[in-house]
C-alpha positions in Angstrom: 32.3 -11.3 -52.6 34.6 -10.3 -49.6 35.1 -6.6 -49.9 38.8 -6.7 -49.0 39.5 -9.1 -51.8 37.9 -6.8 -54.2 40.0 -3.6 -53.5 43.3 -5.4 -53.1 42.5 -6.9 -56.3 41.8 -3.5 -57.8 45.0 -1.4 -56.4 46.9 -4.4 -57.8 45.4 -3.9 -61.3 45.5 0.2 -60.7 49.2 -0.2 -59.6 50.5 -2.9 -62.8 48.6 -0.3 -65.1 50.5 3.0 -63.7 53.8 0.5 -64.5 52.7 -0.4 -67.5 51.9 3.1 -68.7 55.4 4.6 -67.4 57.2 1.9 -68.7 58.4 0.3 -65.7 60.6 -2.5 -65.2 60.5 -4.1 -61.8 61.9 -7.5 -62.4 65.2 -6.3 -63.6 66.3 -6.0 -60.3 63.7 -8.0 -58.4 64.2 -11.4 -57.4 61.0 -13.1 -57.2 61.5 -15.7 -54.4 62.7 -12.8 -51.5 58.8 -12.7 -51.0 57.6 -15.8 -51.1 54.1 -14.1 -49.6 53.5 -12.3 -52.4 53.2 -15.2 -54.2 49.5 -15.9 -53.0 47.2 -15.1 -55.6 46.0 -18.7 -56.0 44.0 -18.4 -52.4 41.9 -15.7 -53.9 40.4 -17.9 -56.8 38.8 -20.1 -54.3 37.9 -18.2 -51.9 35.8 -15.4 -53.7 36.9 -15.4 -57.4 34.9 -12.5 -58.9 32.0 -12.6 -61.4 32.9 -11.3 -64.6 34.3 -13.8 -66.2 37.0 -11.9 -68.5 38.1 -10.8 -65.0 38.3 -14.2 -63.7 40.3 -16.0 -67.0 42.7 -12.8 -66.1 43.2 -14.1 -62.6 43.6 -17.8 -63.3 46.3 -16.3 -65.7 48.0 -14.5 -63.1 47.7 -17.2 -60.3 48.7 -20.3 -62.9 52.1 -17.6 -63.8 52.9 -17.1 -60.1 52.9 -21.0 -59.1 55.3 -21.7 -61.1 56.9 -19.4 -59.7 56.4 -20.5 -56.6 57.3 -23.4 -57.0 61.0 -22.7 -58.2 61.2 -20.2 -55.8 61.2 -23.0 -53.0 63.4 -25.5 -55.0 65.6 -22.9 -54.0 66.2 -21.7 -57.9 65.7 -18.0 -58.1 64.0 -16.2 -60.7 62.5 -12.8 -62.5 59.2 -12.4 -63.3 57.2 -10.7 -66.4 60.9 -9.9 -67.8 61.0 -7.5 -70.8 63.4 -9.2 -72.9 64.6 -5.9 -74.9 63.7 -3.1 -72.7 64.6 -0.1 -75.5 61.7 -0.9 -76.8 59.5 -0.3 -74.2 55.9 -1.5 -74.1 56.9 -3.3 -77.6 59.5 -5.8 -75.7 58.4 -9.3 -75.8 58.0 -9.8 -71.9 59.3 -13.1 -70.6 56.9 -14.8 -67.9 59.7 -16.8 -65.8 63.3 -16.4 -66.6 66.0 -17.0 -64.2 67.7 -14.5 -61.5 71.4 -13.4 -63.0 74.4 -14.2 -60.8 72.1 -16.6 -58.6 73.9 -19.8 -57.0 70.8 -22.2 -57.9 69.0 -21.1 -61.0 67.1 -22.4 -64.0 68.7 -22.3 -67.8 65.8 -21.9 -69.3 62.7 -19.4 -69.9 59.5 -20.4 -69.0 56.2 -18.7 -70.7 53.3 -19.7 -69.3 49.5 -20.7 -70.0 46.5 -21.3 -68.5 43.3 -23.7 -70.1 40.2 -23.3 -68.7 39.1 -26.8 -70.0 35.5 -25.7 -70.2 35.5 -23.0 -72.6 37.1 -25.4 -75.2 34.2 -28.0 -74.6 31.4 -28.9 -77.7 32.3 -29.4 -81.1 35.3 -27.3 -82.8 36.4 -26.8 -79.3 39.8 -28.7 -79.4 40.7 -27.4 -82.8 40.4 -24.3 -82.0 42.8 -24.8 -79.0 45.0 -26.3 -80.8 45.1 -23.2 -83.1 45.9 -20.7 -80.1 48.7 -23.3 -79.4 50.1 -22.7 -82.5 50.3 -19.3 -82.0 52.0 -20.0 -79.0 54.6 -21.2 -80.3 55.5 -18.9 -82.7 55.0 -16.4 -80.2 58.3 -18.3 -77.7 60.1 -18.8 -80.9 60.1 -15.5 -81.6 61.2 -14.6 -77.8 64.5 -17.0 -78.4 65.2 -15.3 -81.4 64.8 -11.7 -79.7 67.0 -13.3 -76.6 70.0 -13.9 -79.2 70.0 -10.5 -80.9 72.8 -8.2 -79.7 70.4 -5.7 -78.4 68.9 -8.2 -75.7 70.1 -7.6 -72.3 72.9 -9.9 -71.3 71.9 -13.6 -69.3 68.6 -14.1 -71.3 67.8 -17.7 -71.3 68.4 -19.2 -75.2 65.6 -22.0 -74.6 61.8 -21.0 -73.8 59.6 -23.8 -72.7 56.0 -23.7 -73.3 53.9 -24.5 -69.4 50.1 -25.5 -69.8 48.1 -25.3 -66.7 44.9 -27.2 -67.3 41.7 -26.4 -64.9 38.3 -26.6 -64.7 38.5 -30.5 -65.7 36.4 -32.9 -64.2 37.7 -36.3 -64.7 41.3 -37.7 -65.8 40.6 -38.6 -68.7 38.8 -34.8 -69.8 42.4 -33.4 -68.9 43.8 -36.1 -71.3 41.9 -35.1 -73.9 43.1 -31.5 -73.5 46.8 -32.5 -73.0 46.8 -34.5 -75.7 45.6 -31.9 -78.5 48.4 -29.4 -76.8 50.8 -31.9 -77.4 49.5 -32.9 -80.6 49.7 -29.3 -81.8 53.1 -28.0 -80.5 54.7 -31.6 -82.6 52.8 -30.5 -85.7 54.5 -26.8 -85.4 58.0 -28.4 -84.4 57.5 -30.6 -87.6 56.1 -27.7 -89.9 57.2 -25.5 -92.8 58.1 -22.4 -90.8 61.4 -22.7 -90.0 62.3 -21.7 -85.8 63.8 -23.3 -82.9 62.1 -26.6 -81.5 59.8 -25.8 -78.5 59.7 -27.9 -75.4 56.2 -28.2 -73.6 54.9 -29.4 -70.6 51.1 -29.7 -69.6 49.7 -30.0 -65.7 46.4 -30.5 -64.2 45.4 -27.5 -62.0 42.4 -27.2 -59.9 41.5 -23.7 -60.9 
């Protein structure tokens, strides 16, 4: 593993932990696209992705988050990143992965929280289902960020709709990703559809190759 990799990966994690722990809020005031280098993290993945593998799932988290990102950024629609949608609360606050840049000229409308699949740990038998049950979650985890965005105590200009963004890697074949698309889909219409009541989620699934 290329020693420079590893340590700027490490004062990352060192410096998002010191944030984390004094309750920082960078992307209040920081839009994302001024530093379009920043936005990187992808190259590291397959260059020299690191060993342990909870590390690595982290990483193809992070680098699945910033291409969206990314790619709004050079639509030329501004954003925030890792928002905390009510900030009195502190580390409590539902944090928002893309939401859009207040008072920019070209901007999304909506929020944007994203995931990442690595197709193979969902492989073998129970696989899918139990996918499918995270994806619940999911959505009752972006409902509950619209609802939090409406509440008098959320900051003003918090996007009303969150969309749910599936990165799918680590598939071989078409019709493997297919497979995997298809159960999201399936169970993000089967929680629209379903008892508990909550705002219809919108979701969109892409093939990565990470």
């Amino acid at each position: 593993m290329n020693l420079n990799l590893f340590v700027d990966d490490v004062l990352d994690d060192m410096v998002r932990r010191w944030m984390r722990e004094r309750d920082a809020q960078p992307a209040r005031q920081r839009d994302e696209c001024a530093d379009l280098s920043r936005l990187q993290a992808c190259a590291r993945l397959r260059r020299a992705p690191p060993v342990d593998p909870l590390r690595l799932n982290a990483l193809r988290g992070r680098c699945a988050e910033e291409r969206i990102v990314l790619r709004m950024c050079r639509r030329g629609q501004r954003v925030r990143n890792q928002f905390r949608v009510q900030p009195g609360l502190g580390r409590h606050s539902p944090v928002l992965d893309v939401s859009p840049f207040p008072g920019a000229p070209r901007r999304i409308d909506y929020g944007v929280e994203s995931k990442h699949v690595h197709a193979p740990a969902y492989a073998g038998p129970g696989g899918l289902a139990r996918l499918q049950a995270e994806v619940a979650g999911h959505v009752s985890q972006v409902r509950d960020q619209m609802r939090r965005s409406a509440l008098s105590s959320a900051l003003p200009g918090l996007p009303r709709i969150v969309q749910l963004w599936y990165q799918v890697g680590g598939t071989t074949t078409m019709a493997q990703f297919q497979s995997v698309a298809r159960a999201i889909q399936s169970a993000v219409r089967r929680a629209n559809a379903g008892p508990a009541p909550g705002p219809r989620v919108i979701v969109q699934v892409r093939r990565v190759n990470f």
